[in-house]
C-alpha positions, 0 to 999 in steps of 0.5 A: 824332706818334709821336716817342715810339715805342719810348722811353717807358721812356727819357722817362717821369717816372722814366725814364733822361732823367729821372735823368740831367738830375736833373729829370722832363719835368715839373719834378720833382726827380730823384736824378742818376745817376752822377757827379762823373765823368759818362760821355758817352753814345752812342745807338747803331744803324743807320739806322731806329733813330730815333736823331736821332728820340730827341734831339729827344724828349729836347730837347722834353721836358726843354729847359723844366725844365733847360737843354738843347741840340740841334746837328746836327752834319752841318748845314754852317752852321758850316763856312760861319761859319767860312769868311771868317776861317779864321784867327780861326774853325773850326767847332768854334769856331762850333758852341761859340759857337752852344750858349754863345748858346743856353744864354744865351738860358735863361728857365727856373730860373736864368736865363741863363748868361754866358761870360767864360772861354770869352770871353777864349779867343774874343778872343785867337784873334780876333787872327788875323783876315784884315784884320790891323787894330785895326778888323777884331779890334774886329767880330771880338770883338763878335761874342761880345759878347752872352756877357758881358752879364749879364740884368737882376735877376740876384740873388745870384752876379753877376759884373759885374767880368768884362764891365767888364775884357774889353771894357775891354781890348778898347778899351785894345787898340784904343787902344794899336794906333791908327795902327799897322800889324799883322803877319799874325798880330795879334802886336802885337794879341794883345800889347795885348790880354793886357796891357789885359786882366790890367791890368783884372781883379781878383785874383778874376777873375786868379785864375779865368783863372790856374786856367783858362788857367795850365794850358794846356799850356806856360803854367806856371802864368801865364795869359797865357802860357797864352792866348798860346800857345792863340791861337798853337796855333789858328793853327797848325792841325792837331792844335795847333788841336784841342788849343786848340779842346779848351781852348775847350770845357773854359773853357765847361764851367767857366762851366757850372760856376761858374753851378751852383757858390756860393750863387747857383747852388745856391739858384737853379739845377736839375738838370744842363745837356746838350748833345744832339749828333746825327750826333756820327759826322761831323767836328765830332762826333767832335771835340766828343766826342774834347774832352770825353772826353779832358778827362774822362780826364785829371781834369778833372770837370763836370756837363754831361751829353753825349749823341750819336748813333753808327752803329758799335755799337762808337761809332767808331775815334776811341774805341779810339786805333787799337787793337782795340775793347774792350768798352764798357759798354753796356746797352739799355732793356729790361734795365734802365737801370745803376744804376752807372757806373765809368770802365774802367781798363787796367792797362797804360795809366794813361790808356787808351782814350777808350771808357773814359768813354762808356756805349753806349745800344743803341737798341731794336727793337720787340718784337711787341706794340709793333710791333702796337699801334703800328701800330693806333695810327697807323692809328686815324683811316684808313677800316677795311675789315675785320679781315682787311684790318688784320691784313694791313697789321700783318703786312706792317708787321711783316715790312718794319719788322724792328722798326725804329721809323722804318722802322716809322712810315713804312709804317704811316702810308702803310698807313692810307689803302692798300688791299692786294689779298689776293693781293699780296706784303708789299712792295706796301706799299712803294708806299703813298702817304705825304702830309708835312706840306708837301704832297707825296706820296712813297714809305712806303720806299725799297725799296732800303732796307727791311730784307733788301731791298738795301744802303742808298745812299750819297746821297739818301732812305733807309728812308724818311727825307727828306734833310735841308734845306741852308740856306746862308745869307750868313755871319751873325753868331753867335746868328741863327736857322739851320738844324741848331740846336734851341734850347732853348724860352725857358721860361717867357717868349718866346724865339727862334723855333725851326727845325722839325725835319727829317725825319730 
């Protein structure tokens, strides 16, 4: 209720979503803004802004016309995936692997999307596990194993020689590796498996992994040179692991690619695929984003449209290389959505700053009828006591909120059901009642953190927004139902159960 507030420019039929997906919340056909080169776009502004309010909008609206995916990247269940095996894992790895399952289980225009490119990246990193045996690589790989199966009637555009010549090799390995004792680091594993697998493929799927994997730097052109030293980087850790773990991105934006490309993809496939990242701020964002935005400097080109959230309205230090920021290019709903978008260039620097590639989304206030009129809407269903009494609950609203959509649902919901005595302060209003959905009554705001009344607290409940559940379940396998991930709605047939957002 409300999710709307503020952004209907944003979200209607004709709105900045709508030309961006190249597709209307209702299935209607849109002329794509920008591109080939797509700018990551950053939502940006402070707490109250309904950032992560605006993505999961965003992600309910379209996620049934064109394959889109939320991830939260503060939620810890990738970290935790990742923590047994250090070696074979991270949690970019696992974030990766959880959207590529995610845009698999697609039932919309299409049909799903199968991953053998990133899947070759997956298996060769999977030679680091701790066990160190033939069996321990083999539980490892299956994990990945549902990327590679091809949904039934898939039409035109089907690649089944990719699944044949990757799990094949993964059995040749084991094969050539029983009895034998392996090294620490499955040298011997990932020997086998490179040379299982290049024995299997086609020349159409050697030439796929050459143009992929052969650029991989170091590999001169040869792929499995190429796969090698990426298994060998991600064990290195460090800045060697964020370059392979960049490369593992890259390889499943060109599956995207190579599902929309061919005839199969243009008679079959619609709009461009997004993939919605909220609390992009925290670690795992600030990779995600660094990957494909130094990616897209570098020349590389794809259709997937990125969108995540920053507090900074400068979008963070990762953007700007150390150096002052610059100026990005920025606009807000109220202007005008850009109808054109260049990639800055410095003239001193070929390659510049990773600012150069995002289009900052300044997220919008509410303006004085906005704020009144939502605040009437919210109240519709309360008991009136006269239009004093309305008139005041608007004002005090109005004065709290600072504009602020969240900041401003929260109170005013509270406010339905509160009287406010005509002699009190604005601010009792924060100590109006709010029931959740679960039951519980709290607090309409902090008042530590509503606007001019303090600074905001390190931890627990600020300006009205619930701390995010933390789910930490028993380290399960790629693909189950976890919390932190919104997945696309299987349309238009079932598809797997979809967590309920939180509360922030």
């Amino acid at each position: 209720m409300h999710e709307d507030l503020g952004f209907e420019k944003l979200l209607d039929t004709d709105g900045f979503f709508a030309h961006l997906l190249g597709r209307s919340p209702s299935g209607a056909d849109r002329k794509p803004l920008y591109g080939p080169d797509l700018p990551v776009v950053l939502l940006t502004g402070g707490p109250g802004m309904g950032k992560g309010r605006l993505l999961r909008v965003v992600h309910d609206r379209f996620a049934r016309q064109v394959p889109v995916i939320h991830l939260d990247c503060a939620s810890p269940v990738y970290a935790d995936r990742a923590g047994p095996e250090p070696g074979a894992r991270s949690a970019v790895t696992e974030a990766l692997a959880e959207a590529a399952l995610l845009l698999h289980t697609w039932r919309g225009t299409g049909g799903a999307f199968t991953f053998p490119r990133f899947f070759a990246g997956l298996a060769v990193i999977s030679t680091g596990v701790a066990g160190g045996t033939g069996e321990a690589i083999r539980t490892e790989v299956e994990r990945y194993e549902e990327l590679l199966q091809q949904p039934r009637l898939r039409g035109l555009g089907a690649r089944d020689f990719w699944r044949g010549a990757l799990l094949g090799a993964v059995q040749k390995m084991l094969e050539v590796l029983a009895g034998q004792t392996l090294g620490p680091y499955g040298a011997t594993a990932l020997t086998a498996l490179l040379d299982a697998l290049f024995e299997r493929l086609t020349p159409r799927g050697e030439a796929e992994l050459t143009r992929i994997y052969g650029e991989y730097p170091g590999a001169a052109g040869q792929p499995k040179h190429g796969l090698r030293r990426l298994a060998a980087d991600f064990r290195a850790g460090g800045e060697r692991r964020e370059d392979a773990e960049r490369f593992l991105f890259q390889a499943l934006r060109e599956d995207l690619e190579a599902a929309y490309g061919g005839l199969g993809g243009w008679l079959g496939r619609v709009g461009r695929p997004g993939l919605l990242l909220d609390h992009a701020e925290e670690p795992l964002g600030e990779r995600l984003l660094r990957a494909v935005l130094t990616d897209r400097r570098d020349g590389q080109r794809d259709r997937v449209v990125v969108v995540g959230t920053a507090r900074r309205a400068d979008g963070g230090d990762f953007l700007h290389g150390g150096l002052p920021p610059r100026e990005a290019a920025a606009f807000r709903p109220a202007d005008g959505v850009p109808a054109t978008w260049s990639r800055r260039r410095d003239p001193e620097d070929d390659r510049g700053p990773l600012s150069a590639g995002v289009l900052m989304l300044r997220m919008p206030f509410l303006a004085g009828d906005q704020l009144r009129r939502a605040t009437e809407r919210i109240q519709l269903g309360a008991e009136r006591e006269g239009g004093v009494h309305r008139r005041r609950i608007t004002a005090a609203v109005a004065q709290l909120s600072g504009g602020r959509p969240h900041t401003v649902i929260r109170p005013a919901t509270a406010a339905a059901d509160h009287r406010m005595e005509t002699d009190t302060n604005d601010r009792a209003i924060l100590d109006a009642t709010l029931h959740h959905p679960d039951g519980a009554p709290r607090a309409a705001c902090d008042r530590r953190t509503a606007p001019g009344t303090g600074p905001r607290p390190a931890t627990g409940t600020a300006a009205g927004r619930a701390p995010r559940p933390v789910a930490r379940p028993p380290h399960p396998p790629v693909g189950g139902t976890r919390p932190g991930v919104r997945r696309g709605p299987a349309a238009p047939s079932p598809g797997r159960p979809r967590p309920a957002p939180d509360g922030t």
